[in-house]
C-alpha angles and dihedrals in degrees: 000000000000090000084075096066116107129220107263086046101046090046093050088044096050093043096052103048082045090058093051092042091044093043095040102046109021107014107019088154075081090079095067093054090034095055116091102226123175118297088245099049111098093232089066121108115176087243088078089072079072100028110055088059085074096045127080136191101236132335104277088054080053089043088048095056106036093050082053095054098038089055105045105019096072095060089041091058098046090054097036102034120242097271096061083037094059087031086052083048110040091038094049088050106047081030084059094053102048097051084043090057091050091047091050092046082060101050092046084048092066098039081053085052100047085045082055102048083046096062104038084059112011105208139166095232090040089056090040083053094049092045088052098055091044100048101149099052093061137073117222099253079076089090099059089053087057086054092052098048087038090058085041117031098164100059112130093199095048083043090058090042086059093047094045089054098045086053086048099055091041093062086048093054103041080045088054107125131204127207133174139074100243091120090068089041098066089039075064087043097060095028084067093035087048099046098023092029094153091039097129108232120189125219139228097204105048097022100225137111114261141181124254096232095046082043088063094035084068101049093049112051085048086057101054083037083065088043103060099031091052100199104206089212096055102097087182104110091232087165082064082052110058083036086074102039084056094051102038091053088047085053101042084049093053094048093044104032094100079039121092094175112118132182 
């Protein structure tokens, strides 16, 4: 089986398992300059654009990438040639992480603004609201501090103590790293359901037998499903997702649109 493997995929195979054995069990300092952080967080260098595509967060989310990659990249390359395999790659997943950090800036944008709104007029419902929207970035004791502002909302003491943890949430969540290259994955994803669309798959839950394209479909629409319904407690960058499966079917289009061969 492994004899199958082509060049581009076996080397970034090989690279990137390197880099999360290297980085957990002999550097893991490598994490804080591999990670890819919001562009305003003082622990961001424009490099991580490129390197958090080669660290990953444990070793299922490893697992998870590189078995991707390993079932659907050899064909890829054999169809695409090993320079558009490794472009598909490297510009899903840098493509990914600029949009993500966009989409990030945005959502930063609208906690700043909330923060804002707090302590021009400090509130209890202001600072509910705040803790609502934010659910994962606070313990439950939170809500006995709400009883008590609420009971005294004039309290300079309890005001400063909401401020305090606003400005706490908001330095998690500017610090929030992201890691993986599964933004290039499903660049790969929708690059094989776009040029092999009625190749069967078979599942291994459920096992039964799948087209590619039904297979993406899938994928996608749940995506874009994570997207919208933006569960606070999800900490998988979905946004970085459908990122890649944008720009991997912009650039499939681009490669195939003077193409009519189908598979």
């Amino acid at each position: 089986m492994f004899r199958n493997l082509t060049p581009v995929v076996k080397n970034l195979l090989l690279i990137t398992i390197g880099v999360y054995v290297v980085a957990s069990f002999f550097m893991p300092q490598l994490k804080a300059f591999f990670a890819l952080y919001y562009v305003h967080s003082n622990r961001f260098i424009p490099t991580q654009f490129l390197t958090y595509m080669f660290m990953h967060a444990d070793g299922w989310h490893l697992f998870s990438n590189m078995f991707g990659l390993f079932i659907f990249g050899p064909l890829l390359e054999q169809f695409l040639g090993p320079k558009k395999i490794l472009s598909l790659w490297m510009i899903c997943g840098v493509g990914s992480g600029l949009l993500y950090s966009g989409y990030t800036a945005y959502r930063m944008n609208q906690m700043d603004n909330s923060i804002s709104a707090f302590y021009s007029n400090p509130n209890p419902d202001s600072f509910r609201e705040f803790v609502n929207n934010n659910p994962g970035f606070f313990k439950p004791g939170v809500y006995d501090f709400i009883d008590a502002y609420d009971r005294n909302p004039d309290n300079a003491n309890l005001i400063q103590r909401a401020k305090d943890n606003l400005m706490s949430v908001r330095e998690m969540q500017a610090n929030v790293p992201m890691v993986g290259a599964s933004g290039a994955l499903f660049g790969v994803l929708i690059a094989f359901a776009m040029l092999f669309p009625n190749t069967q798959l078979f599942l291994l839950f459920p096992p039964m037998p799948v087209k590619a394209k039904y297979l993406v479909l899938f994928y996608g629409l749940y995506t874009v499903y994570n997207v919208i319904y933006n569960n606070p407690l999800d900490n998988v960058a979905h946004f970085a997702h459908l990122s890649g499966l944008v720009i991997g079917a912009a650039l499939v289009w681009y490669w195939k649109k003077d193409r009519r061969n189908f598979y």
